[in-house]
C-alpha positions as CSV (number, residue, x, y, z in Angstrom):
1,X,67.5,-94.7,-168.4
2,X,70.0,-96.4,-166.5
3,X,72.0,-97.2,-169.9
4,X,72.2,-93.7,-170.5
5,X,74.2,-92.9,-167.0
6,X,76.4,-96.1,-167.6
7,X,77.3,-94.8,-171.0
8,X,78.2,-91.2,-169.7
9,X,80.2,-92.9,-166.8
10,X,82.1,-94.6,-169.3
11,X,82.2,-91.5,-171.1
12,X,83.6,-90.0,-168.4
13,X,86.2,-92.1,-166.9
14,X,87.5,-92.7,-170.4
15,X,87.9,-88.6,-170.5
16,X,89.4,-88.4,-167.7
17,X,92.2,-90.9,-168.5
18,X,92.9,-88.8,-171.6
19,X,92.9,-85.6,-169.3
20,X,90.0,-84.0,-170.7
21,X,88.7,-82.5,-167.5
22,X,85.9,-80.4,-169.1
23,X,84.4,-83.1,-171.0
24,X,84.9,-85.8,-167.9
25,X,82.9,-82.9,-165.5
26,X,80.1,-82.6,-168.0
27,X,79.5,-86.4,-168.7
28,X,80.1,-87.1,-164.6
29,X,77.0,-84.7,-164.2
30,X,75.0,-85.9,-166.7
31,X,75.6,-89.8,-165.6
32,X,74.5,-88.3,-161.9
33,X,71.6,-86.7,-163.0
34,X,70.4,-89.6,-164.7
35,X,70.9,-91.7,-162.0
36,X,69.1,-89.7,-159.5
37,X,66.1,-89.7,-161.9
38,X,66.7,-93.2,-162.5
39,X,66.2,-94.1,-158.4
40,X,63.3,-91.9,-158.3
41,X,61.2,-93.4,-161.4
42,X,62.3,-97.3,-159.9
43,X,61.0,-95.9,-156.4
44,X,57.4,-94.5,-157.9
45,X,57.3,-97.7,-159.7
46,X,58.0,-99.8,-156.5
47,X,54.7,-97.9,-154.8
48,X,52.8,-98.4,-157.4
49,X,53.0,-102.1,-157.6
50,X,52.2,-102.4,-154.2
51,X,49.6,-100.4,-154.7
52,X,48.3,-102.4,-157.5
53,X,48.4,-105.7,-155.7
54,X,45.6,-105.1,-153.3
């Protein structure tokens, strides 16, 4: 998961060096979105370890 929002970071800073501002929007999103999931799913997974060590 968190490859995925490095790539469309990349993605997205290498668009918007070219100028491509509708491109760099869409793959800035996309890299935020899967970041966001990304902090949740490592935060459920935290919990549950704890959880699990009892």
């Amino acid at each position: 998961m968190l490859y995925w929002a490095i790539i469309f970071l990349v993605v997205a800073i290498i668009a918007g060096l070219f100028g491509f501002l509708g491109v760099a929007g869409l793959a800035t999103e996309i890299a935020k979105i899967l970041f966001v999931i990304f902090l949740i799913v490592f935060v459920i997974s935290l919990i549950g370890g704890f959880r699990g060590r009892r």
